[in-house]
N, C-alpha and C positions, 0 to 999 in steps of 0.2 A: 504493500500500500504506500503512494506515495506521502511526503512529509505534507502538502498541501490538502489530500484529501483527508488526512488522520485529525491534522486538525481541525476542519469544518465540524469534523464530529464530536469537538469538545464545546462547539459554540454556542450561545442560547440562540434558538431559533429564533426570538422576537429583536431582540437590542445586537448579536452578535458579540457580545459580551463572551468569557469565560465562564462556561456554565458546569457546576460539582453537584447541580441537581437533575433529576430525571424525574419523570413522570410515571407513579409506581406501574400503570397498567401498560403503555406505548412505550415510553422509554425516552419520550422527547424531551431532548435536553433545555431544561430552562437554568439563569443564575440564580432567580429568587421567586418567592410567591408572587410579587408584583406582577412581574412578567409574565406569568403563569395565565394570572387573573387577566391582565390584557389581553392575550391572547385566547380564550376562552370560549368566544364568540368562534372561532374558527375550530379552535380546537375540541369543540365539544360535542359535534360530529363524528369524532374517533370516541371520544373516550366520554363518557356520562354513568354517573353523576362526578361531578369533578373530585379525581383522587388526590392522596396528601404526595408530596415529595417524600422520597426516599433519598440515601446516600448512594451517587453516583460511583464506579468501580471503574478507571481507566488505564486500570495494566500498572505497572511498574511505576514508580515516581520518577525512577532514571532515566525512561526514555522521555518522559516530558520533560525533564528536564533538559534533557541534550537541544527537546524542539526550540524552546525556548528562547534561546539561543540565535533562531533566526527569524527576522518578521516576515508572516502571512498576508499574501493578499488573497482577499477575499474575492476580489473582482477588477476588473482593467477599472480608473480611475475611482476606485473604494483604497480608503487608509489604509494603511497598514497596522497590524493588531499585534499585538505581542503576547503570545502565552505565556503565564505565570509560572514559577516551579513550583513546586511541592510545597517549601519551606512558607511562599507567599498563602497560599491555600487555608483557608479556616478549616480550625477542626471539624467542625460540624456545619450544618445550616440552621438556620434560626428564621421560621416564617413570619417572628414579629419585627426583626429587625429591618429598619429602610435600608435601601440601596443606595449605596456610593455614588454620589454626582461625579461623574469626570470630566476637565476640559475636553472642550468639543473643537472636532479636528477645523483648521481654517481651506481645508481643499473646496469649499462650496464659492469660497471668493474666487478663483480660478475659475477658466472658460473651455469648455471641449471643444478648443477648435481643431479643424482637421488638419490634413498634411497640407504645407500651403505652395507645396509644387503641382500640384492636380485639379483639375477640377471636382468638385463635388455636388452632389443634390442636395438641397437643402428648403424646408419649408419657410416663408416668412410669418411670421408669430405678430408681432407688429412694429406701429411703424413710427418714426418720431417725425412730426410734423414742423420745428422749428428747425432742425438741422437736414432734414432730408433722411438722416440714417434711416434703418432698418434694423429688426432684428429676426435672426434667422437659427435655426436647429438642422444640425444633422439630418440627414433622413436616415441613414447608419445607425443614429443614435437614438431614433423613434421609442425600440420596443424596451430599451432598457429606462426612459423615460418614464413610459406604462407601466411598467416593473415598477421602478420607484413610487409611483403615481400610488399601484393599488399599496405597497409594504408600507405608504407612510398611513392609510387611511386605516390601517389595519394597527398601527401603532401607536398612531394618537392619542392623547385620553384627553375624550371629548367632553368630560366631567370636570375637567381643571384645564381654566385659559388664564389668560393673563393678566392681569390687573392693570389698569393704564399708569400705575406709579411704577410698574416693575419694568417697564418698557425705556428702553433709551435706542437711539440713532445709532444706525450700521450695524442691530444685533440681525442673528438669524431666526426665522420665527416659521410656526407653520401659521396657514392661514386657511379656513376654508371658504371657497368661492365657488360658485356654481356647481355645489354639492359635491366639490371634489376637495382635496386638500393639494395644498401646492408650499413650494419653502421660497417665501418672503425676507427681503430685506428692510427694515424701517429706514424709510426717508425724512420724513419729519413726524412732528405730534401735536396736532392741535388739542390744547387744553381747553379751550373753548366750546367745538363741540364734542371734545373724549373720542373722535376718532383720528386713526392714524393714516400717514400715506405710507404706501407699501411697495416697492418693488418684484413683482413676482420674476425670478433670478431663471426661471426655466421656459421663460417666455417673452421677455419685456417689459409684460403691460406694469401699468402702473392703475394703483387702483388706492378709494379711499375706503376703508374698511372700519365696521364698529368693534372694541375690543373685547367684545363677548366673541368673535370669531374668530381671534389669534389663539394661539397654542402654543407652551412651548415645545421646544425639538426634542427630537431625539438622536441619540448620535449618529444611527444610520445615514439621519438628514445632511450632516455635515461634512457625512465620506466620502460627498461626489462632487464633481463638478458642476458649475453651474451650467446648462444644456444649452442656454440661450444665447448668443454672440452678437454685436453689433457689426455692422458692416455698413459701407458708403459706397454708392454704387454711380458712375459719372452721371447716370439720368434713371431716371424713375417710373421715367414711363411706362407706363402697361404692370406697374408692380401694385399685387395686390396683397390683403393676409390671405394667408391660407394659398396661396399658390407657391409653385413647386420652379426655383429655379437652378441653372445649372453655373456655380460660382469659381472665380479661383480667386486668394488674398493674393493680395499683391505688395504686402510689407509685413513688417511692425504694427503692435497697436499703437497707437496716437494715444497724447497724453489722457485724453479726454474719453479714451477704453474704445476707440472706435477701428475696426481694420478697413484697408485701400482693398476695395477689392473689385472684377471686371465679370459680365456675362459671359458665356460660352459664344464665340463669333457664329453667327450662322447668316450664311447665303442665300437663305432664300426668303420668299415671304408667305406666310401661313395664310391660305386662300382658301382655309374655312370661315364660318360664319360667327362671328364673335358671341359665341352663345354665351361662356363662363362670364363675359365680363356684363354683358344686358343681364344677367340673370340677378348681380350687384347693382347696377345702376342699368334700368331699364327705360332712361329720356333717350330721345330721339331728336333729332333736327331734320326737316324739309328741307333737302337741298334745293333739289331740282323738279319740276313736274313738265313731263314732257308732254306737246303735244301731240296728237296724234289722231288719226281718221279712221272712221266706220270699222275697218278692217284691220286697225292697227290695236293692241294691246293697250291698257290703260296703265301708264309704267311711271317709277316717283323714285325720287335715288334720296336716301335718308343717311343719316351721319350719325355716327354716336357722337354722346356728349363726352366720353371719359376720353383719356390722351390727348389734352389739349394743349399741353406743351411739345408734344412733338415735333412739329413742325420748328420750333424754336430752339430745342436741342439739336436737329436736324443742320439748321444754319450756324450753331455755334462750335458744331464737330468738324463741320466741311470749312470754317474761317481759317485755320490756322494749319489745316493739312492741304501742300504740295498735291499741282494737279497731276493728274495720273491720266494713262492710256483710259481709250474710250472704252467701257465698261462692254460685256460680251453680255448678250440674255436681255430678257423685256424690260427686267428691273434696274430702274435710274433713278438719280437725282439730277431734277430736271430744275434750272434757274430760269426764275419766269420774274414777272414784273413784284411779287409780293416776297421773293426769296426763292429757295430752294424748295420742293417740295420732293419728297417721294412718287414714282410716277411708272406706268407700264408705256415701254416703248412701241408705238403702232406704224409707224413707219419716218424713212428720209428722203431727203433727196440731195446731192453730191454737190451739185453748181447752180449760183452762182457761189453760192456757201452755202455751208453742211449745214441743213436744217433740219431739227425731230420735229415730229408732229408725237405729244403725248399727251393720257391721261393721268391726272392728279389723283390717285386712287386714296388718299387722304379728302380731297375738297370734291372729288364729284365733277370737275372741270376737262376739256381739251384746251390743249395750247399749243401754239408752234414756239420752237427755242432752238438758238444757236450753242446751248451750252450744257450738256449731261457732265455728271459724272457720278463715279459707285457708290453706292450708296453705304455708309459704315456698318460695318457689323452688328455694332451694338442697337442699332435701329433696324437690322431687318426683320430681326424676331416677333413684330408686333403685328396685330391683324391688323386688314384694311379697314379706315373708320366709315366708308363708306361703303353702302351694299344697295341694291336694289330690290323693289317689290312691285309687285303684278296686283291688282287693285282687282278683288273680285268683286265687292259691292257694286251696284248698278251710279250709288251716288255717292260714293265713297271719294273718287279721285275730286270733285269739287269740295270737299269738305279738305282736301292736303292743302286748296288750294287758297286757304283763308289765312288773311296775316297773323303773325306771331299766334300761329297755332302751336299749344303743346302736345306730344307726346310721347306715350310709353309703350314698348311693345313686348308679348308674352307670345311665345314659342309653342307650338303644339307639338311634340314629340312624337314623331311613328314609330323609332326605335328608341330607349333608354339609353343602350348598348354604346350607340354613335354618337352620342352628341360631339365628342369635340371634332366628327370627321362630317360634319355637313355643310356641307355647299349650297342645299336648299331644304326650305320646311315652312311647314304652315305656321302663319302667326296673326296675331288680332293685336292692333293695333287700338290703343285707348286715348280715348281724349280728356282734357280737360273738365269739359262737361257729360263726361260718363258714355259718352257714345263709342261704340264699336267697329272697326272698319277690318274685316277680314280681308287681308295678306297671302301671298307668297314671296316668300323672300328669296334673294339669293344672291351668291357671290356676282360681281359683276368686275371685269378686266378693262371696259373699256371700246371696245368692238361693239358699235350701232347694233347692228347685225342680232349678237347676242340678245339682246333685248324684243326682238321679233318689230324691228323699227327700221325705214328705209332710210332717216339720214338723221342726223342730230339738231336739232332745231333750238333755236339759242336765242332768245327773246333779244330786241334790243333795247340799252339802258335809259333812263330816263336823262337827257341832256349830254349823250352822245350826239358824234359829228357824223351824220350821215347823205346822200345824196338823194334824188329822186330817181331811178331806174326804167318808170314804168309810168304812164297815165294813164288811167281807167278812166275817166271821166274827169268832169269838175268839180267833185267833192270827192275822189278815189284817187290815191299813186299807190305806188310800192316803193320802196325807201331800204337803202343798205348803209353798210357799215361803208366810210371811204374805203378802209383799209381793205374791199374785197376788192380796189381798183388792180391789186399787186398781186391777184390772183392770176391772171394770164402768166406771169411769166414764171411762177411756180409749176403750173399744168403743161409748158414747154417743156419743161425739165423731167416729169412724171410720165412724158409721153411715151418712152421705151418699156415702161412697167408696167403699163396697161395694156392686156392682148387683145388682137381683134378680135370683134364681134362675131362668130359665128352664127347660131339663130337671134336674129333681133326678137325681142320679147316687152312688149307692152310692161310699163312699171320700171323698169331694168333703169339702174344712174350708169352713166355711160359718160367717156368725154370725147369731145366734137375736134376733131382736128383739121378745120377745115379752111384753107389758104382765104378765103373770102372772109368768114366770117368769123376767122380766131381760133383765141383756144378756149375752153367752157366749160362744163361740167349742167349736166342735165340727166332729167327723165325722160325716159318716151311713154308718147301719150298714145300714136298712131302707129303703122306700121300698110304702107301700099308702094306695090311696084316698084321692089326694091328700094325706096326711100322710106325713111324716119318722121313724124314730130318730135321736135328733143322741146322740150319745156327749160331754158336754163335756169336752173332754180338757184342763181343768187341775183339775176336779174327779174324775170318772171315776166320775158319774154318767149315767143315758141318759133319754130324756124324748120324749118320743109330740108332735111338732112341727108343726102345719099349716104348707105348702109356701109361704103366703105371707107367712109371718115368717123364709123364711129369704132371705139373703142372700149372694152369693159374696165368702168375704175377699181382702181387699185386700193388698197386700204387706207391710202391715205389720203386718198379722193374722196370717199368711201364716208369716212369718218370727220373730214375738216367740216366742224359745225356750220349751220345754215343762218344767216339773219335776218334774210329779205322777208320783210313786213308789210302786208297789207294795211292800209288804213283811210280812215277817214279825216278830212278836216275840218275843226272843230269850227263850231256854228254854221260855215256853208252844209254842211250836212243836215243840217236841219231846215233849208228851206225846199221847198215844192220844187222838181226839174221842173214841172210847166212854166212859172217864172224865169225861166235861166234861156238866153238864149242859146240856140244849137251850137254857132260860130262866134262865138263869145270870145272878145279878146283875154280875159283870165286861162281859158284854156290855150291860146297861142303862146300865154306868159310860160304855164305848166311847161307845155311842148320843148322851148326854150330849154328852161332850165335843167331839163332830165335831159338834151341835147346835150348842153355845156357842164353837165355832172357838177355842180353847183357845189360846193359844201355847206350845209348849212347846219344847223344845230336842232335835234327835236325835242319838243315839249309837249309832256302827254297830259291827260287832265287825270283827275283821282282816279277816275275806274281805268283807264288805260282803253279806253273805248276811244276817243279823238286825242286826235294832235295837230300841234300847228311846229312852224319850220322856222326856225328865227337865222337872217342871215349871221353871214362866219365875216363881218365887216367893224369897222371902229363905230358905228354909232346901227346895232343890232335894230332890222327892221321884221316885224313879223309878215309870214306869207301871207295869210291867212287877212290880213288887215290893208296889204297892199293890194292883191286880186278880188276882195270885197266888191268894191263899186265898179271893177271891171267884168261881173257878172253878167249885167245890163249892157253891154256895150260891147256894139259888135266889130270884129275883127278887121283893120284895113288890111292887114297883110298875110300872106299865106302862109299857116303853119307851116313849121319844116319837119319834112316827112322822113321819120325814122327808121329808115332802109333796114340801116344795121344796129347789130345789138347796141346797147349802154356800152362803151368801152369799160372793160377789166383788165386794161392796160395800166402802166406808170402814166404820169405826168406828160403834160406836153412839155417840150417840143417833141415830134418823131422822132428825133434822132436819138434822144438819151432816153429812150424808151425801155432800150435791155439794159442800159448801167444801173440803173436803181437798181438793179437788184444782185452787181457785183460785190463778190466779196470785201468785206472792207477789214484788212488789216494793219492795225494801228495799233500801237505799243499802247496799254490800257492799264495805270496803275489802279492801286486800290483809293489815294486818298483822293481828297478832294477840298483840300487846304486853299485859302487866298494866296497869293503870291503879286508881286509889286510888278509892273510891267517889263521888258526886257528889251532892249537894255537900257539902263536908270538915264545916261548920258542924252542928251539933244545931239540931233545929227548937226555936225561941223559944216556942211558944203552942201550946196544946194541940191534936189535930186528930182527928174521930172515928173515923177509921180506928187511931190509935196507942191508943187505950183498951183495956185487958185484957181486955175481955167482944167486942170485939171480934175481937180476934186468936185467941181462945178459940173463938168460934163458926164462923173462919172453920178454925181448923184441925178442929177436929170434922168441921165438914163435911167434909174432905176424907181424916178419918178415916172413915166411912163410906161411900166412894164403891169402887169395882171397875171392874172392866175393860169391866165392859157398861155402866154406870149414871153415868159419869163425864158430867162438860158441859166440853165443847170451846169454845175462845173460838181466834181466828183475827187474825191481824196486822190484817190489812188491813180490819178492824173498827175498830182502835184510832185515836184520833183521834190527830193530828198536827200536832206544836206547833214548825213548824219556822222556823230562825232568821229575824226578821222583815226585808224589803226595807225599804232604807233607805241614806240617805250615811252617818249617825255611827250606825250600830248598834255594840253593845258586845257583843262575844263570848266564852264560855267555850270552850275547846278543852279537849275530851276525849283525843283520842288522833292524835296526830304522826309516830306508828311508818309506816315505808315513805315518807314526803315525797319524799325526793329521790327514788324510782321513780317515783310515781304521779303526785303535786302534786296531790293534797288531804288534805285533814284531816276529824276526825270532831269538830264543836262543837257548842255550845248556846246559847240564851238565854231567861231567864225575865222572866216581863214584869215581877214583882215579886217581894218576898222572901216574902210568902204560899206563894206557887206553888211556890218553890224548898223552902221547908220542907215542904209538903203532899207534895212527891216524892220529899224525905229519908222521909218514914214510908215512903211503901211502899219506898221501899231500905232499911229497917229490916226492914218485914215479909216479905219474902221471904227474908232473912237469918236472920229466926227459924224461918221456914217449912220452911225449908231445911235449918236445924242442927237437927232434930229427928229422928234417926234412923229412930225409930219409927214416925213417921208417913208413911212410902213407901208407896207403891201397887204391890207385886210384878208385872212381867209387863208394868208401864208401857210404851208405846211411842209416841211420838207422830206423828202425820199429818203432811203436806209445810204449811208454812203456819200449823201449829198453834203457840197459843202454849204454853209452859211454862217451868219456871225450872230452870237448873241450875248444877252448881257447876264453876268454870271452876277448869283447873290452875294457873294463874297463882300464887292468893294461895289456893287453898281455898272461897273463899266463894262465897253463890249468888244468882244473879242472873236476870232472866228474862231469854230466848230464846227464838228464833224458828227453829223445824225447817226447815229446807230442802233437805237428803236424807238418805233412811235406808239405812244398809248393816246388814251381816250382822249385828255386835253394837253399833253406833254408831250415833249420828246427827250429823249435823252441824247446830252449833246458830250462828246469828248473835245475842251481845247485843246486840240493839237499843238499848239505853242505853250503852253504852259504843264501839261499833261492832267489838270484836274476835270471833275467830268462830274454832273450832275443832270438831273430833271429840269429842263425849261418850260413853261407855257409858250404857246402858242406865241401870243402875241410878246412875247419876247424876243423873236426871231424874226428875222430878215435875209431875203437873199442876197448872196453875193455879187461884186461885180469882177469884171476882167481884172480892174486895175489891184485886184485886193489877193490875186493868186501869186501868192510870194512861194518862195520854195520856204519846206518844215524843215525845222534845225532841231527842234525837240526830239531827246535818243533815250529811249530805256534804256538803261545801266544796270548791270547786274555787281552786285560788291561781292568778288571773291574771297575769301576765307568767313561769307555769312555763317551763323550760327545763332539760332535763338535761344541757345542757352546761356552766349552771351551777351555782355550789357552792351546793347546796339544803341539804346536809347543815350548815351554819351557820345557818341557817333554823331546821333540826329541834332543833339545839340548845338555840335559841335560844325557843323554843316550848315546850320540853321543862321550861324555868327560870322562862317569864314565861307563864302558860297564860291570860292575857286579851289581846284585841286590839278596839282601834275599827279599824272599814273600812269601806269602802261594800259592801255586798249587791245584786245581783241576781240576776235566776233562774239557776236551772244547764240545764243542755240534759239532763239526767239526771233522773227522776219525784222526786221530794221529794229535791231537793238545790240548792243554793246556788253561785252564784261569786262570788268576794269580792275587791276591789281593797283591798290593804295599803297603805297610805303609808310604811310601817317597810319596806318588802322591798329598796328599793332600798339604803339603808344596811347593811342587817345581810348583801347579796352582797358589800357592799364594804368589808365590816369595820369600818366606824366605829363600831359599834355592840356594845357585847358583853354 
């Protein structure tokens, strides 16, 4: 028999104590009657009516004694016990005599934490809401937890607790709470209402408890460690109690008992149906409610309300991590105008720039973007917040479609078995006012398609910029987003990836490639003699199409959402057509405008039933009040007849028709800091661009220019004067804002002080060009690529930029001369003229031996005060930028330098 087992068998089974008594009929060894009587409840199953103690018989006194000698453990993280020898041993037992109090072992203040090279499982228990921690257990160390759990319940004597005077701060104590007993640490003690706060050490929670429900311990309690751990986890998202994750530490504990520790990386994303976490928080949000016909499903894309920081953790992981190859697989992070978002990739296209077209499987959205990247690890493990549902109520889908509607939605189970592997299930959806609206839910990726839906239909917003496409009448247009004008030369680009049409089929979206009439995207309506109807459904014109210019779209044809909007204008819709005449000049106005694709701005009324059109000019006129009294009045001149579609081309002029949509690459820092003009010095010598018949003819011209007649100039035209390769090159630094993030800089150099003066005039004339109120162009909007100048919030003043995407009322402009880059309004902007296309001298810099572990921010300072530097130059691994070897960088990390 081994020395570990011999000894168990001298132990009390209740306290583990030294036990020299037995139980006359079983033989169970107990130390004293106490113990006996404790255990009695259990024990009295075997043996009834309870028998007296006898004197125990355990062999030789010599070989206990030899045991003696070495400590027993009773169990992986239980103290260690020491048997007694002989000489220790009372003569006899005595059942009136109490039992010896012993100090109680301090192994409960200690944490089972695991090996902290591995990953492990582990349950979270709860959770601290000022620090973010967590606290978490084993899942290894579950069943010996349970063990403890039932041997203290069984141990307790629930007849004597503790008194509130006997109690002080940091002791160990049991406590019973929710009918179980648990081992408590005392936090503090209110005297006031006699209850204490408590620490439960194998869980977290923190509880306030009355003192008739403490107990004191027993030593058992204080031979383990405590089961529960704290842990800090970079983001929180999707963590709830009671869920199971997969951890590894990543240090030391912190002073403060807390450990570094990271999720298990996983790559993909879990395209089940968020049951476990609706089952805790079962709100919902209406994202979207799609329209749809006769034929079409009744469909509503809903969001959870929990993981709301997401998307915020999302942009705070991807800020400071180096861009990486283009990610492989659906799943991106896609950088769209609100941040990064988590996204499933539906298609691209190569030229004139790589553009995704994806859905935001977080917000329920499509978007096109020039810029993916992989998505972190630690955020791919979390379900999609958004899912879709099939509306089987007959009036259900207009009840989604009422504002700030609440709801909650409840799962109908088909199997118990699956819940966490469903993709789709019945569920009733509750409202606020107790009504029910039966569901089918289900995962959704993105793909129209899926959804049993011919295309995505995408309301347009209220005081978006859009044009007129179409005229129904004199109280009827159709109206799009401008931005679909940029749609042609996208669908040039798409044209190889859509195959021909073999059977033309009624219904079918197809795109039109046809040398007369463009490129398109449409339904067919019709189908004789070998030709088509195509319906193009972003204009909501229709067109007589031979079968072999059509083509079947591609997914991303397929999927780029629809705007074009029928509607009405408000008040002319309410009178009588028999009043209006047929040839009405209002109508020759409409004809007009949806000719010259107008921009203008819409305004809907509260139901969204009418709208009227407000121009995109300096003093806003509405449509709707100007075609008024030209109802009555009939037309001298003959409408102009609209052969051909609305153009879904760029801008005029013809010529720079395909450059709007060339790629624009431009060294792009992250800050966006003011900066002083460049360079500080007045030019010395005259130059023919600063002469007053100059700057006079150049604004003239740009005085009579408009929105159709304008000339377009384009970056990547402009020649490029970037910092020259070399060992002693001499450098101007522009802008040092973000250094210690990124580790480069935005500089310059000119070959001579001619050049540098010749480049002060046009930063003169843009300035002037600029400050001139009067001379804007109303309605201005500029192309992806296109150049123009604007005035930056910084300082006021105006500078030229470079468009690189345009939102609802903004664009986003990059100065090219100074390298900072922000959002402009509209009316901030101005085009360019001839005289203002100077060559860019602005160079991203790359600062060799970066490191963000070191103090860069000395660096920036230090750049910030002394804005020249010699270095060596060579290429950058980036299109028109520079890496630069400092000789100064080693001194100015190590301070000699200030």
């Amino acid at each position: 028999m081994s020395q570990t087992k011999y000894t168990r068998m001298l132990e009390c089974v209740l306290c583990g104590k030294v036990a020299d008594l037995k139980c006359q009929r079983c033989s169970e060894k107990y130390c004293s009657v106490v113990c006996q009587r404790r255990d009695w409840q259990r024990h009295k199953y075997v043996c009834m009516p309870m028998p007296p103690l006898v004197k125990a018989h355990h062999g030789s006194c010599e070989s206990i004694a030899k045991l003696s000698q070495f400590p027993v453990q009773s169990d992986a993280g239980v103290a260690a016990a020491t048997v007694p020898t002989n000489s220790e041993m009372p003569a006899a037992a005595s059942a009136s005599k109490p039992p010896v109090t012993e100090e109680l072992s301090t192994l409960w203040r200690d944490k089972m934490v695991p090996d902290k090279t591995d990953f492990f499982e582990c349950c979270v228990t709860s959770m601290d809401t000022y620090d973010g921690s967590i606290w978490v257990v084993d899942v290894a160390q579950s069943v010996r937890l349970e063990r403890l759990t039932e041997n203290m319940a069984r141990c307790i004597n629930r007849n004597k607790h503790y008194s509130f005077d006997e109690l002080t701060v940091d002791q160990l104590v049991g406590v019973c709470k929710d009918n179980k007993i648990h081992r408590g640490r005392v936090l503090s003690l209110c005297t006031e209402t006699q209850r204490v706060e408590l620490l439960l050490i194998d869980s977290g929670f923190v509880a306030m408890v009355n003192v008739v429900d403490i107990y004191p311990p027993v030593p058992r309690m204080a031979a383990y460690k405590a089961f529960a751990f704290r842990v800090h986890l970079p983001t929180n998202t999707g963590v709830q109690i009671n869920k199971k994750l997969t951890l590894r530490l990543l240090g030391e504990r912190s002073p403060d008992g807390v450990y570094p520790a990271q999720l298990k990386p996983t790559m993909t994303i879990p395209l089940n149906l968020p049951v476990q976490m609706l089952a805790i928080n079962p709100e919902v949000t209406v994202v979207h409610v799609f329209e749809h016909t006769a034929n079409e499903p009744k469909v509503a894309l809903l969001q959870i309300d929990v993981m709301k920081n997401l998307n915020a953790d999302l942009n705070a992981s991807l800020k400071d991590k180096p861009d990486e190859p283009i990610p492989e697989g659906p799943y991106v992070a896609a950088r769209t105008a609100h941040g990064y978002r988590r996204a499933f990739l539906l298609g691209f296209i190569e030229k004139p720039k790589l553009t995704y077209l994806v859905y935001e499987m977080d917000e329920g959205r499509i978007n096109m973007t020039t810029e993916v990247r992989r998505i972190p690890s630690e955020l791919c493990g979390h379900p999609l917040r958004v899912f879709s549902v099939n509306v089987i109520d007959k009036n259900g889908i207009d009840k989604l479609q009422e504002p700030g509607i609440k709801l909650q939605i409840k799962f109908k189970f088909d199997n118990e078995k699956d819940q966490e592997k469903l993709r789709m299930c019945s569920a009733i959806l509750l409202t606020s006012d107790g009504a029910e609206i039966a569901v089918r839910a289900n995962t959704f990726q993105g793909p129209i398609k899926d959804l049993g839906l011919k295309y995505w239909r995408s309301p347009i917003e209220d005081g978006a910029i859009v044009y007129i496409t179409k005229v129904i009448g004199y109280n009827q247009i159709c109206i799009n987003l401008w931005l679909i004008k940029q749609y042609e030369g996208i669908f040039k680009q798409l044209e190889m990836k859509c195959k021909p049409c073999g059977e033309v089929a009624v219904g079918s979206i197809v795109l039109v490639t046809c040398p007369k009439l463009g490129y398109f995207r449409g339904e067919i309506t019709g189908v004789k003699n070998n030709r088509s109807t195509v319906l193009n459904i972003d204009t909501g014109v229709n067109f007589d199409v031979d079968n072999n210019q059509l083509r079947i779209a591609c997914p991303f044809i397929a999927n780029l959402p629809v705007h074009l909007t029928y509607c009405k204008l408000k008040t002319i819709s309410d009178m009588p057509a028999a009043a209006i005449l047929e040839n009405c000049e209002a109508l020759r106005i409409l004809n007009v405008l949806s000719l010259l694709e107008e921009n203008m701005r819409v305004e809907y009324d509260e139901d969204r039933a009418y709208v009227d059109l407000i121009s995109h000019t300096v003093e806003p006129n509405s449509l709707v009040t100007r075609i008024l009294p030209l109802l009555f009045k009939p037309s001298t001149e003959e409408a102009p007849k609209q052969a051909l579609p609305p153009s879904v081309c760029t801008p005029s002029p013809e010529k720079h028709k395909d450059r709007l949509q060339k790629p624009l690459e431009v060294p792009e820092p992250d800050s966006v800091s003011s900066l002083p003009p460049l360079p500080p010095s007045p030019p010395r010598s005259p130059y023919p661009l600063a002469s007053p018949e100059v700057r006079n003819m150049s604004l003239m011209r740009l005085d009579d220019l408009s929105e159709n007649n304008i000339e377009r100039y384009f970056f990547d035209d402009l020649p490029k004067n970037l910092v020259p390769l070399g060992n002693q090159s001499n450098v101007l630094v522009l802008n040092v804002a973000g250094l210690s993030e990124t580790g480069n800089i935005m500089a310059c150099s000119f070959a001579n002080e001619m050049v540098a003066e010749n480049f002060q005039v046009v930063l003169d004339l843009v300035r002037s060009h600029g400050s001139c109120s009067h001379k804007g162009l109303p309605g201005y909007v500029p192309g992806v690529g296109e150049m123009c100048i604007a005035v930056y919030s910084g300082d006021g003043s105006w500078y030229r930029g470079v468009c690189r995407e345009v939102y609802k009322n903004t664009a986003r402009i990059y100065y090219c001369d100074y390298g900072n880059i922000e959002e402009v309004p509209f009316d901030g902007l101005k085009p360019i003229s001839s005289d203002m296309l100077h060559a860019v001298h602005a160079t991203k810099c790359f600062i060799k031996g970066f490191d963000k572990g070191k103090n860069f921010k000395l660096v920036e300072q230090y750049l910030e005060a002394n804005d020249k530097m010699a270095c060596f130059v060579e290429e950058g691994s980036e299109p028109n930028s520079r890496i630069i070897t400092w000789p100064m960088l080693h001194k100015i990390l190590s301070a000699e330098v200030q």
